[in-house]
Backbone of each chain as ProteinMPNN parsed JSONL, in Angstrom:
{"seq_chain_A": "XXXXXXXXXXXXXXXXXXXXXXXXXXXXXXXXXXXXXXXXXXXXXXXXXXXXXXXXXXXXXXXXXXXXXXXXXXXXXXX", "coords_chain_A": {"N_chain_A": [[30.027, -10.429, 14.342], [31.995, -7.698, 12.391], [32.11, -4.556, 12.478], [33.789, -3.697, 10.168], [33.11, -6.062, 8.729], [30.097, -5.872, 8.061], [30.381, -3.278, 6.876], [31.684, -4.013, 4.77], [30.616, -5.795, 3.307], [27.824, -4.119, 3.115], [28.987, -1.984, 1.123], [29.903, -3.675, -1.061], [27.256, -4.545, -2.014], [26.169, -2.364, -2.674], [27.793, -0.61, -4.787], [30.012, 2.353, -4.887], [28.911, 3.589, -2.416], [28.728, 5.792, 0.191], [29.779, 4.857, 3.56], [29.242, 3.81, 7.018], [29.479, 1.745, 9.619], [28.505, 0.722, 13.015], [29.163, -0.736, 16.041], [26.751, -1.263, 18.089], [26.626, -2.005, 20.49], [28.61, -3.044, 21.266], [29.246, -6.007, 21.232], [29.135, -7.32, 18.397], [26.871, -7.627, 17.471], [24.195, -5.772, 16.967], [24.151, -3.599, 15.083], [24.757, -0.231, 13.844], [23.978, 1.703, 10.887], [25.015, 4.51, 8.44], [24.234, 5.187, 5.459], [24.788, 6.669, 2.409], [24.209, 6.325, -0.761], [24.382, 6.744, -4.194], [22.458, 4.382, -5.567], [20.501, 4.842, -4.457], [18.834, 6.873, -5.103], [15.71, 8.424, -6.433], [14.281, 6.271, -5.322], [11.998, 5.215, -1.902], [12.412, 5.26, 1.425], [12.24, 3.105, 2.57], [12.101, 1.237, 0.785], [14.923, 2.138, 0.306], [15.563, 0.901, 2.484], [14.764, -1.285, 2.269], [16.984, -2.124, 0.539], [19.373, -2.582, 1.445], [19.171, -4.202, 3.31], [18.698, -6.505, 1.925], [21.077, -6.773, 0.639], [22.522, -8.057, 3.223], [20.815, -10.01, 4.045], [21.569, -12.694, 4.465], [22.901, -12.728, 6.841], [21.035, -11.899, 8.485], [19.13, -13.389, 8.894], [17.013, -15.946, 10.714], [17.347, -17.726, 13.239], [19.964, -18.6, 14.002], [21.417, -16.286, 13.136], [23.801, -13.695, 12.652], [23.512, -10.887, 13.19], [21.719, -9.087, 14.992], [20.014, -6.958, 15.633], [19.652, -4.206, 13.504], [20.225, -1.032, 12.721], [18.666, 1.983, 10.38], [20.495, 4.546, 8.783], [19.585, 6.313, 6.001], [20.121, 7.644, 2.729], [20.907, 9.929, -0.555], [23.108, 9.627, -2.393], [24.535, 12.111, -3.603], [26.474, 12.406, -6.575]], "CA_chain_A": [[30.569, -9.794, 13.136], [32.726, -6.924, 12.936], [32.148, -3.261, 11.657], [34.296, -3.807, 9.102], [32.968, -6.513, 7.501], [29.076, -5.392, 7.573], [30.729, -2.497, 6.297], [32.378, -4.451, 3.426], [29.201, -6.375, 2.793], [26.919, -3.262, 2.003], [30.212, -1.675, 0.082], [29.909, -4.803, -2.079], [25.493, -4.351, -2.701], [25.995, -0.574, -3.48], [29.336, -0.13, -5.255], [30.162, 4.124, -4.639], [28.439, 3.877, -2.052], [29.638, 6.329, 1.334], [29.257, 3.898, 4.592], [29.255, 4.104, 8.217], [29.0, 1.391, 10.423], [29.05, 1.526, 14.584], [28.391, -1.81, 16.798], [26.518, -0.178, 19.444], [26.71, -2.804, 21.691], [30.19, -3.748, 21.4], [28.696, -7.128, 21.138], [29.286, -7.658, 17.61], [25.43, -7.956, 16.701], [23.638, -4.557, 16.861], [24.555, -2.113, 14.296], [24.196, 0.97, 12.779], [24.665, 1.911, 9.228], [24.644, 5.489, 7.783], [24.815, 5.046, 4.145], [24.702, 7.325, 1.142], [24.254, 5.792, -1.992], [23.647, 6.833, -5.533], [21.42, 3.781, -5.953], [19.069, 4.936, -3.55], [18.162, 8.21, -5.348], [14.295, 8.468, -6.681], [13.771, 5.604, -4.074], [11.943, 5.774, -0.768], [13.106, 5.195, 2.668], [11.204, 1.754, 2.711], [12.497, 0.702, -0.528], [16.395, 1.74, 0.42], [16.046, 0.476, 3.683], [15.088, -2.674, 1.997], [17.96, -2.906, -0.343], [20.336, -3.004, 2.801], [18.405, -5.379, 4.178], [18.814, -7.435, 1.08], [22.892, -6.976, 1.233], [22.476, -8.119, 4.274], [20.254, -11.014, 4.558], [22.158, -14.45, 4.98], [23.577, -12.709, 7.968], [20.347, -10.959, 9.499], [17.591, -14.262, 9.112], [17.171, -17.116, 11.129], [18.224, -17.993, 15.027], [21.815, -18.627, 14.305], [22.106, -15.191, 12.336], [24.732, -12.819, 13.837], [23.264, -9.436, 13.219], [20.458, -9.392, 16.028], [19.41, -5.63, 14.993], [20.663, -3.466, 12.12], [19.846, 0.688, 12.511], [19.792, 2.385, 9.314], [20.004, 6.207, 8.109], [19.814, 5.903, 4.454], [20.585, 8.853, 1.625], [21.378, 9.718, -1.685], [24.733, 10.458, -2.839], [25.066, 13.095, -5.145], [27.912, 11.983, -7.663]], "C_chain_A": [[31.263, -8.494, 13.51], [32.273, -5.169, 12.062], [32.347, -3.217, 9.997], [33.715, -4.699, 7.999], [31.2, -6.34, 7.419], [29.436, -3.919, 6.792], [30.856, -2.935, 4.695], [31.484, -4.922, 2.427], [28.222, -5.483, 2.011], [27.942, -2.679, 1.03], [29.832, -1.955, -0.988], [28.534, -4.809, -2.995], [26.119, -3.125, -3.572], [27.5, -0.416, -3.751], [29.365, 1.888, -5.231], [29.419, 4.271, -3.326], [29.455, 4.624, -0.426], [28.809, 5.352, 2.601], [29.931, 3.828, 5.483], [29.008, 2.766, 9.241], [29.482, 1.475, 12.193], [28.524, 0.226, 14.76], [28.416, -1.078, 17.916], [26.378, -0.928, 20.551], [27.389, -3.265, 22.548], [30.127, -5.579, 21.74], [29.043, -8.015, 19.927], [27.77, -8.33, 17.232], [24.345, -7.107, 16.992], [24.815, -3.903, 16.14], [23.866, -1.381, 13.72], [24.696, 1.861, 11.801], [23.964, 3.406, 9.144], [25.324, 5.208, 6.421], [24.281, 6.087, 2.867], [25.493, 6.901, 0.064], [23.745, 6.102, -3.167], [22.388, 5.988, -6.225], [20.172, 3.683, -4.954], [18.544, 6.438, -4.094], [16.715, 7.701, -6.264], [13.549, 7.117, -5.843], [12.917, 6.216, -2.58], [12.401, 5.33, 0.042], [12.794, 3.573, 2.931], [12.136, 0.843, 1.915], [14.33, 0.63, -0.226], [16.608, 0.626, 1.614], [16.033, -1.366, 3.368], [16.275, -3.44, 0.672], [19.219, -3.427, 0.737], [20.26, -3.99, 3.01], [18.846, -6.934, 3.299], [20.387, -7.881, 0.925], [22.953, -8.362, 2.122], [22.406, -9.794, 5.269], [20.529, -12.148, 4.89], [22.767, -13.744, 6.621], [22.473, -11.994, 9.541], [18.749, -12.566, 9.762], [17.9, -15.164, 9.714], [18.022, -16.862, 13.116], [19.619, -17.697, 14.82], [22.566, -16.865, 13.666], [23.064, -14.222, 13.632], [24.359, -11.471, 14.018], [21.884, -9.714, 13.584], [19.264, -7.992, 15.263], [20.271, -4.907, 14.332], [19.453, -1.967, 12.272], [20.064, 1.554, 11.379], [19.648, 4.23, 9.116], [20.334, 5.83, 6.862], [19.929, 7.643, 3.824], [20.875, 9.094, 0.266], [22.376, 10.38, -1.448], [24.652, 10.797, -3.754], [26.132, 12.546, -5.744], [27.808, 13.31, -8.685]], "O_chain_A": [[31.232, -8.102, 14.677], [32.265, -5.116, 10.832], [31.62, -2.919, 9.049], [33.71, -4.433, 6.797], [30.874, -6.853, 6.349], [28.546, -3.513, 6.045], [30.329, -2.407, 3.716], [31.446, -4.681, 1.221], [27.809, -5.681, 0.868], [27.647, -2.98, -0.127], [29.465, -1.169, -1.862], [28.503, -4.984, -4.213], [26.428, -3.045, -4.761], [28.289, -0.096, -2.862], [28.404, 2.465, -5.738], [29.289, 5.476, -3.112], [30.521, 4.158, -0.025], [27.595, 5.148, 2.629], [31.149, 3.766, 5.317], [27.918, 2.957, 9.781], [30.474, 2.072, 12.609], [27.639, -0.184, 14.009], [29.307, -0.509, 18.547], [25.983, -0.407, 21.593], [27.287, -3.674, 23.705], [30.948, -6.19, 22.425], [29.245, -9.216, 20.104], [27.658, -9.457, 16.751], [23.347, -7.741, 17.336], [25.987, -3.735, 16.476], [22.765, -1.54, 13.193], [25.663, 2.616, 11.907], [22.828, 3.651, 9.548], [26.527, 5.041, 6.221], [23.088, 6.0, 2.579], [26.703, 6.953, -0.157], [22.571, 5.769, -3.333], [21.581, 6.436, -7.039], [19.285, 2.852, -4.755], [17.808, 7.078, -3.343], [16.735, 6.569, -6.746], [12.322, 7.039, -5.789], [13.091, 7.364, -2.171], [13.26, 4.584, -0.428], [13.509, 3.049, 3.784], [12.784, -0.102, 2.366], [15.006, -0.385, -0.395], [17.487, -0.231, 1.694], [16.716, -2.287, 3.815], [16.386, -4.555, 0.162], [19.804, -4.51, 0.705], [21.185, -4.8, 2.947], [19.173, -8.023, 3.77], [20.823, -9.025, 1.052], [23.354, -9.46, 1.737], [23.015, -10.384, 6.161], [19.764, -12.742, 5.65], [23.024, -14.572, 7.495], [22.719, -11.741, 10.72], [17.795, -12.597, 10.539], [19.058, -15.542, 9.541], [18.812, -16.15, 13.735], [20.285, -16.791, 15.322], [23.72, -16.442, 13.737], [23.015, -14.127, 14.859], [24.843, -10.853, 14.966], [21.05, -10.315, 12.908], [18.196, -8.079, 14.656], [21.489, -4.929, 14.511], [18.253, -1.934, 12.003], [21.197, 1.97, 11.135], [18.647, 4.9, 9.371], [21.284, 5.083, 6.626], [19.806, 8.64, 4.537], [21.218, 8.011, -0.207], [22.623, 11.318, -0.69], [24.661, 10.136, -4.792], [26.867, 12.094, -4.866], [28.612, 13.444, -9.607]]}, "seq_chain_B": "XXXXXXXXXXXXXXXXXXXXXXXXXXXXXXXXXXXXXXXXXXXXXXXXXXXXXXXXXXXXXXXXXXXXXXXXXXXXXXXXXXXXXXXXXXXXXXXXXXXXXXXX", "coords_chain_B": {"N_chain_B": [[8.663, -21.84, 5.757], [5.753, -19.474, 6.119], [2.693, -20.853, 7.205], [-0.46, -20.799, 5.883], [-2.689, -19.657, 7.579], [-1.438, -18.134, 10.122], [-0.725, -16.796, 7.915], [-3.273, -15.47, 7.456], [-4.111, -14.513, 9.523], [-2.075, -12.643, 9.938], [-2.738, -10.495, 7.634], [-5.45, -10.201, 8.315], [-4.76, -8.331, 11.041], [-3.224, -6.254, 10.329], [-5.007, -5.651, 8.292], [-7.375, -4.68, 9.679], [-6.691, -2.59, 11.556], [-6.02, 0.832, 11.912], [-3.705, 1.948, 11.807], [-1.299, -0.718, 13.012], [1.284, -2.166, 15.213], [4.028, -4.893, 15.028], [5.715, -6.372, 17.642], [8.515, -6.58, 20.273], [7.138, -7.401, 22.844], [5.162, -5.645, 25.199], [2.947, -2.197, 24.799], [3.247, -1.666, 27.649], [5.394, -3.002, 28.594], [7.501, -3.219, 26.923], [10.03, -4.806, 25.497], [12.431, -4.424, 23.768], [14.339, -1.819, 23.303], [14.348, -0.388, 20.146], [11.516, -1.06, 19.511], [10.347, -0.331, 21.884], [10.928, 2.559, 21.502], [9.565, 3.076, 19.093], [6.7, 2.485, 19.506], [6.468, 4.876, 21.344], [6.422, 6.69, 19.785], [3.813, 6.941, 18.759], [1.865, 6.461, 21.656], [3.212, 9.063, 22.143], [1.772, 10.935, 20.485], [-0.708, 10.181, 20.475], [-2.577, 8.961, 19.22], [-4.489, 5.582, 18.181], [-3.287, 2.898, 18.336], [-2.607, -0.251, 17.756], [-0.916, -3.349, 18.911], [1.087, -5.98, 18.555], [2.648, -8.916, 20.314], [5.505, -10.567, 18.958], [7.253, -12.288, 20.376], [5.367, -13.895, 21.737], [4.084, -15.522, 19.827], [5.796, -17.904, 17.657], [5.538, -18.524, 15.124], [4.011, -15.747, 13.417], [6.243, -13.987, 14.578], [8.388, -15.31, 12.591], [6.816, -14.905, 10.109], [5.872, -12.601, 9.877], [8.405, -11.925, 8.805], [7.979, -12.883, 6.277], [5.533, -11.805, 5.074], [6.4, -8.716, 4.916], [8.473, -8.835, 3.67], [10.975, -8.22, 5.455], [13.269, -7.729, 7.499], [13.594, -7.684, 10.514], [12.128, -6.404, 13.321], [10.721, -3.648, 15.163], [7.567, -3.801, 13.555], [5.933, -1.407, 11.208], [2.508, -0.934, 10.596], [0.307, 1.024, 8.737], [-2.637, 2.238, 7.689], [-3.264, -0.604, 6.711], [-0.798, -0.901, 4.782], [2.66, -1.732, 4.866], [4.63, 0.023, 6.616], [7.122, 0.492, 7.825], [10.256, 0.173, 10.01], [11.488, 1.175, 13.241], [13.003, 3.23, 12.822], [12.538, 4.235, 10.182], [10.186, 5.507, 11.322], [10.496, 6.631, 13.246], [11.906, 9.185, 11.453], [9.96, 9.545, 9.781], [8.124, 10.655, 11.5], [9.546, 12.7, 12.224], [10.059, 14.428, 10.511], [7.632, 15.224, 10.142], [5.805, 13.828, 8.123], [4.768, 11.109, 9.278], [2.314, 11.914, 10.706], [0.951, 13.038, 8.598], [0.222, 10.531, 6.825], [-1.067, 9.134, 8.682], [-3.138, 10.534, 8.959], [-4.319, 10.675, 6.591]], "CA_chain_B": [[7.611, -20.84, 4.532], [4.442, -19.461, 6.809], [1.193, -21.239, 6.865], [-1.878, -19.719, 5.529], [-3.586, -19.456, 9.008], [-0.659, -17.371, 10.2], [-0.804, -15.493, 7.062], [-4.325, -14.889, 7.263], [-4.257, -14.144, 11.212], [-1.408, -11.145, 9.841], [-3.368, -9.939, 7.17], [-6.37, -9.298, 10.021], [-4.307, -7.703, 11.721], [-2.895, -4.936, 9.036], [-6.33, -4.35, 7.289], [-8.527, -3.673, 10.523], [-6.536, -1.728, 12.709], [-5.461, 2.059, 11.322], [-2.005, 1.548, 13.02], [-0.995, -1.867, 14.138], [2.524, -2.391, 15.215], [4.436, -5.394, 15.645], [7.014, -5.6, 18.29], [8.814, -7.263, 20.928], [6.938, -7.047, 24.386], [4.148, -4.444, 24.603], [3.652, -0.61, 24.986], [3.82, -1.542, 28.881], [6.239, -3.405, 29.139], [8.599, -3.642, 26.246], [11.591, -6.153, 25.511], [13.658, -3.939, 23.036], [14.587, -0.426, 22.819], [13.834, -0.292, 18.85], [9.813, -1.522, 19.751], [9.979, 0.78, 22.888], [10.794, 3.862, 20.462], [8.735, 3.117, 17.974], [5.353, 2.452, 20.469], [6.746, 6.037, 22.107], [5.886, 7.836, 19.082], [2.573, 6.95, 19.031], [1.974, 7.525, 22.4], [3.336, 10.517, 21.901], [0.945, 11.856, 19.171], [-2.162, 10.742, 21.163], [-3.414, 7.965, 18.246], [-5.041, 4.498, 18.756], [-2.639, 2.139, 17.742], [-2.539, -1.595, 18.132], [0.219, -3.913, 19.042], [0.844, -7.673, 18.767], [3.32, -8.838, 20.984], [5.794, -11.323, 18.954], [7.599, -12.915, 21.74], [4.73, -15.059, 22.38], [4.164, -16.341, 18.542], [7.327, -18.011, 16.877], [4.758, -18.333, 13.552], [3.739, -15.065, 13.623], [7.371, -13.477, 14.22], [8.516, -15.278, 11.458], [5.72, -14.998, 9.086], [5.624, -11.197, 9.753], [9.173, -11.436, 8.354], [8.236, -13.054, 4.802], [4.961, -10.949, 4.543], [6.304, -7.748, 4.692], [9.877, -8.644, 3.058], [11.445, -6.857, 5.978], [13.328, -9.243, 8.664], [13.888, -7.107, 11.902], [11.167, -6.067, 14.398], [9.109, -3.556, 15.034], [6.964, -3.16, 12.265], [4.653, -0.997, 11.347], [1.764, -0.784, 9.365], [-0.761, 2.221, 8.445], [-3.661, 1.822, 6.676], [-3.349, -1.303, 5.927], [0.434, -0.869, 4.157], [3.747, -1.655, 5.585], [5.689, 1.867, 6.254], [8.651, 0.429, 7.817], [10.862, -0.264, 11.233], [11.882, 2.033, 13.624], [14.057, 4.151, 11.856], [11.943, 5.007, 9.463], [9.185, 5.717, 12.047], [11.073, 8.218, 13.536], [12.385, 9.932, 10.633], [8.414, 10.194, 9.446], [7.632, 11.498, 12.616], [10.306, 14.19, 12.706], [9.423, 15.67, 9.006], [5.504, 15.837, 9.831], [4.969, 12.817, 6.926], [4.044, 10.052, 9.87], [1.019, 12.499, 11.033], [-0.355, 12.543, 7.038], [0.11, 9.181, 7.157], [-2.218, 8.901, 9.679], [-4.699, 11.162, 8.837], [-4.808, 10.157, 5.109]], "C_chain_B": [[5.97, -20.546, 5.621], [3.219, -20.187, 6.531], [0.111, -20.237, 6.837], [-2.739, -19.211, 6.696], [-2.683, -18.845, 9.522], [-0.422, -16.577, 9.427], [-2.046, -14.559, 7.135], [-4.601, -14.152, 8.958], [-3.143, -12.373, 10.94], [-2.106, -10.346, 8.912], [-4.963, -8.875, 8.077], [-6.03, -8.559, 10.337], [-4.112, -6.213, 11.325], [-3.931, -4.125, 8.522], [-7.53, -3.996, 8.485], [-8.304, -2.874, 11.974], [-5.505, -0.714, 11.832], [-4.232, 1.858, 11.393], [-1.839, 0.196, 13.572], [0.71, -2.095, 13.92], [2.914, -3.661, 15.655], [5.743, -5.314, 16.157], [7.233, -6.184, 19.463], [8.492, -7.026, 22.383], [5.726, -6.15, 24.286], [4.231, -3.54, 25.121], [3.804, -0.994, 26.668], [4.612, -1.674, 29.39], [7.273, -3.824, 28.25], [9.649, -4.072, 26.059], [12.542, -6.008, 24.829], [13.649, -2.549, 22.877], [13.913, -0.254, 21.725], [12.34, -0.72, 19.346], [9.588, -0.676, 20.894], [9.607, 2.329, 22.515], [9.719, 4.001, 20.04], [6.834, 3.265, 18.483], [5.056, 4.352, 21.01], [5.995, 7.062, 21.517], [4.517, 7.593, 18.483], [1.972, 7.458, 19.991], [2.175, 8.756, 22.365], [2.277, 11.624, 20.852], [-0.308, 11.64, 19.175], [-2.809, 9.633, 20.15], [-3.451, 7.156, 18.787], [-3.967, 3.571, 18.276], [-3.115, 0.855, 18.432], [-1.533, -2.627, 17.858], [-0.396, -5.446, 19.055], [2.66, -8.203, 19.413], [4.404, -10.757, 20.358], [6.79, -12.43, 19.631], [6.668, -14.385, 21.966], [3.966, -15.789, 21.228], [5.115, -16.494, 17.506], [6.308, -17.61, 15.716], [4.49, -17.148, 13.26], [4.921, -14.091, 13.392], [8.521, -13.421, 13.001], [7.246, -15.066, 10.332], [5.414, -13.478, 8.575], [7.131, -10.775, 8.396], [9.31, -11.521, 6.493], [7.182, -12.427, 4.136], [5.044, -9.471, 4.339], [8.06, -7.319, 3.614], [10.724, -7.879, 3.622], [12.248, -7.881, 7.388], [13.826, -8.663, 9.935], [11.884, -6.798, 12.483], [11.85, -4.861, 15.398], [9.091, -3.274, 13.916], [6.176, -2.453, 12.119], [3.731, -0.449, 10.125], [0.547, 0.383, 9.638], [-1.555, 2.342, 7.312], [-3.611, 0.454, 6.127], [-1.488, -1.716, 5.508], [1.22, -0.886, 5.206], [4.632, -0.213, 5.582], [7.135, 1.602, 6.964], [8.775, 0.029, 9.249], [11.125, 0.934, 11.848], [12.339, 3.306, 13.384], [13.021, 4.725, 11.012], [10.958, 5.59, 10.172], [9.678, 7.036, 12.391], [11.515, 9.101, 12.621], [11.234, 10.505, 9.652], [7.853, 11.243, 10.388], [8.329, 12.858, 12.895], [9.981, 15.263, 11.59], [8.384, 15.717, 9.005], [4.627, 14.341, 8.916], [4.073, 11.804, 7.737], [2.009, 10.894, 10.011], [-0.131, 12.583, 9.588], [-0.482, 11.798, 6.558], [-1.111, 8.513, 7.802], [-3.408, 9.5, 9.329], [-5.313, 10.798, 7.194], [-5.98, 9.16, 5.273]], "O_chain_B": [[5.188, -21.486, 5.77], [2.749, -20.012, 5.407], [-0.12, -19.233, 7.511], [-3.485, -18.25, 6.508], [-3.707, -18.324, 9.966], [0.086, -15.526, 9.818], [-2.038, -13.339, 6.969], [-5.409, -13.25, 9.183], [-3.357, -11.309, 11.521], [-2.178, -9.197, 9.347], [-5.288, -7.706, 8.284], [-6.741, -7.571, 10.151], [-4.661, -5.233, 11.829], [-4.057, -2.917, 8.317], [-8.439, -3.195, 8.267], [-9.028, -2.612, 12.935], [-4.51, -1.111, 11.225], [-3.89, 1.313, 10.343], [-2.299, 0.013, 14.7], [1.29, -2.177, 12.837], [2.348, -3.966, 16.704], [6.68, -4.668, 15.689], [6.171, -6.468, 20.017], [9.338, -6.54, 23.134], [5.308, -5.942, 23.147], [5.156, -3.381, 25.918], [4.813, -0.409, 27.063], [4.977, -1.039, 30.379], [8.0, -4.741, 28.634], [10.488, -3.462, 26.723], [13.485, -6.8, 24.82], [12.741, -2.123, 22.164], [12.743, 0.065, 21.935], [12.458, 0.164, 20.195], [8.451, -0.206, 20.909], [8.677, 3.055, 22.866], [8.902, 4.844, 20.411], [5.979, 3.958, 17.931], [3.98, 4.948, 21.058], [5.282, 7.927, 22.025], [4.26, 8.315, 17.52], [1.464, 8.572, 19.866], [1.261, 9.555, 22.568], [2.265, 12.846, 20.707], [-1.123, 12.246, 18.479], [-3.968, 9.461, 20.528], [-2.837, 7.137, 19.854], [-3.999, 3.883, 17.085], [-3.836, 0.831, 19.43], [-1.235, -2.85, 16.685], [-1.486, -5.95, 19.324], [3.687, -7.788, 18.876], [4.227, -11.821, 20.951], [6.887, -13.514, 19.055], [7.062, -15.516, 22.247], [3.193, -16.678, 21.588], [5.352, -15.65, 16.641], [6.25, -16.427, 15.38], [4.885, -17.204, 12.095], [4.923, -13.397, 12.375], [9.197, -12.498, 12.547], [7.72, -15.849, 9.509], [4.959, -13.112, 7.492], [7.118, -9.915, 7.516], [10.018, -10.903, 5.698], [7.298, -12.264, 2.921], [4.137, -8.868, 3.766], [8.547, -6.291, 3.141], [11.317, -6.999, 2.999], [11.587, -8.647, 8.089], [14.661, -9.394, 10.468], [10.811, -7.042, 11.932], [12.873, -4.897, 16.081], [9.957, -2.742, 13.222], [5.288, -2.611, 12.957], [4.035, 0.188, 9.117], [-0.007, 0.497, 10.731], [-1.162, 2.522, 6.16], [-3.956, 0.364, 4.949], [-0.997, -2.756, 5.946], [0.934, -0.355, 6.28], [5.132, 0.381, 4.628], [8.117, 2.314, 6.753], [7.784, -0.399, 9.841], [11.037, 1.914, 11.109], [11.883, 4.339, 13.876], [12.683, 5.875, 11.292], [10.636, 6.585, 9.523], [9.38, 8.155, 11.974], [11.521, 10.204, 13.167], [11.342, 11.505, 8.942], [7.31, 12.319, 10.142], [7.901, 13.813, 13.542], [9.737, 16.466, 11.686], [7.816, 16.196, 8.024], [3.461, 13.953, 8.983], [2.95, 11.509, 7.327], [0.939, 10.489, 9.557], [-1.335, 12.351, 9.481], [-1.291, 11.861, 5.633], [-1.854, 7.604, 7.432], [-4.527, 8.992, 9.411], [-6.482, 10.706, 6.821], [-6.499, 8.649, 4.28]]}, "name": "protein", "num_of_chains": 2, "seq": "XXXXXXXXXXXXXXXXXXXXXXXXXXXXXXXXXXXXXXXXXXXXXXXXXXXXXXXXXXXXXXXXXXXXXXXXXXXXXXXXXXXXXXXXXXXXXXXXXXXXXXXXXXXXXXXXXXXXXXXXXXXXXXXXXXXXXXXXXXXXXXXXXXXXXXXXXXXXXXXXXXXXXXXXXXXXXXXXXXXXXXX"}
């Protein structure tokens, strides 16, 4: 997968949301997301990390998935 | 979908060890950066923890992933409760919260 489109993917979960991704492998299946999102405010770190996750998931479960590991910093975005 | 004897073998696991992490390889000899970290900062802070090394149970690796609703590795649990993956480990550990975590 490419930056761009795990990028596009959380985009798409959290609409406003500000997003960062890096493939740190240059592999195209390790990344790492910094995201600040309005729908992660009165949340905890657990809880955002699992809305990502949820974005995420057809592309992170199972053998054939393409995203091996996913790194996250999570945040709220002030608006 | 996990079988109950793999559920009940992770449940064990969670409610009678303060700290148990799972994670790819163990603290000696670890098989991923992210599970190397995460082991580190234990080590580092001198507590008992306890590892299960999923590598060497497919059931288990998956099963961890539909009981904690969380689908990467390492995991880790305290008291009992899931507190998260790597990332969050370290980011407990750097604001002080992992240590009242622990001592709670």
């Amino acid at each position: 997968m490419t930056e761009l489109e795990v990028k596009q993917l959380i985009e798409a979960a959290l609409p406003g949301a500000r997003v960062e991704v890096h493939d740190t492998t240059g592999t195209g299946d390790h990344f790492a997301a910094r995201i600040a999102a309005p729908q992660f405010a009165g949340k905890t770190m657990l809880q955002q990390h699992q809305m990502v996750y949820q974005a995420l998931q057809k592309y992170i479960h199972g053998s054939q998935a393409p995203i091996h590991a996913l790194s996250l910093h999570t945040s709220v975005l002030e608006t | 979908m996990a079988d109950k004897a793999t559920l009940e073998l992770i449940e064990n696991h969670v409610k009678n060890h303060k700290i148990f992490v799972y994670m790819k390889g163990t603290p000696e000899a670890p098989m991923c950066g992210f599970s190397a970290a995460c082991v580190s900062v234990f080590q580092r802070m001198g507590v008992p923890f306890k590892t299960f090394n999923v590598l060497e149970n497919e059931a288990v690796r998956q099963g961890i992933k539909e009981y904690a609703n969380w689908p990467t590795i390492p995991q880790v649990y305290i008291n009992g409760q899931f507190v998260g993956g790597n990332d969050i480990i370290q980011e407990l550990y750097r604001t002080g919260e992992l240590q009242k975590l622990i001592n709670a």
